[in-house]
N, C-alpha and C positions, 0 to 999 in steps of 0.2 A: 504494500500500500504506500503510494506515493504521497510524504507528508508536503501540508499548503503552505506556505508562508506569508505572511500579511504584513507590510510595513508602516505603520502610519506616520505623515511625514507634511511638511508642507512647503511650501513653494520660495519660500524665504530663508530656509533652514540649510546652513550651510554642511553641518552634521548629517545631514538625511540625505545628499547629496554622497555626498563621501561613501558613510555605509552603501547607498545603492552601488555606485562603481563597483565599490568591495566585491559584493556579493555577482552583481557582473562579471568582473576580473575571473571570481571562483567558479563561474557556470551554473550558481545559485538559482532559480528560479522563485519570483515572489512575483504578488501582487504589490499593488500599490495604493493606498488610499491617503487622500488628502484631507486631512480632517477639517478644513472648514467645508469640505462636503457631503462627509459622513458625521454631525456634530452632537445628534445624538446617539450616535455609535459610541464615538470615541469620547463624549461627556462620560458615560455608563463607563468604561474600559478607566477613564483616567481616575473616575470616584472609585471603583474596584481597588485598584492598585495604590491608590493617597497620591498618586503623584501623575504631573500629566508632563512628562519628558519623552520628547520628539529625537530620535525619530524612534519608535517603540515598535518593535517586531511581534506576532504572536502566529508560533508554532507550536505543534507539539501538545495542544493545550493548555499553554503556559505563554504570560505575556514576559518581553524581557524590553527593559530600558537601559539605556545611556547612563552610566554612571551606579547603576542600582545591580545589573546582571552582567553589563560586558564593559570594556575599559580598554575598548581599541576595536577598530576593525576586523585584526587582525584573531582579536581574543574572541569577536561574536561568530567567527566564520566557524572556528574551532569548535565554538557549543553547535552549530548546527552539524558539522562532519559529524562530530562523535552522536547527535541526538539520530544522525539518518541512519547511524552503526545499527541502534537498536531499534 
């Protein structure tokens, strides 16, 4: 089963910019959402979580942000190899 990945992210965000190449670079496949168009998606997501830090990924069933779950690029690409392991 091929897991989704969902990025929320917005058009100003220099960060959510970055992570997307990232995950380009890696051959990653996600979606993209912009949250001032999904706003009560991602209000619901960011109350859940306490915190509303862009650009916020959710795989796996589990949402991960900037600074809370990954601390680079390079660190978030790794949670996701090892999450497709299992």
């Amino acid at each position: 089963m091929k897991k989704e990945i969902t990025i929320y992210t917005n058009e100003t965000c220099p960060y959510c910019k970055t992570i997307k190449e990232k995950l380009k670079e890696e051959n990653i496949n996600f979606v993209e959402k912009d949250v001032s168009k999904v706003t009560s998606e991602w209000n619901s997501i960011s109350e859940l979580m306490g915190i509303a830090q862009l650009p916020t990924l959710a795989f796996d069933k589990e949402y991960f942000a900037p600074g809370r779950d990954f601390w680079s690029p390079e660190h978030l690409v790794g949670i996701i190899k090892e999450s497709k392991k299992s």
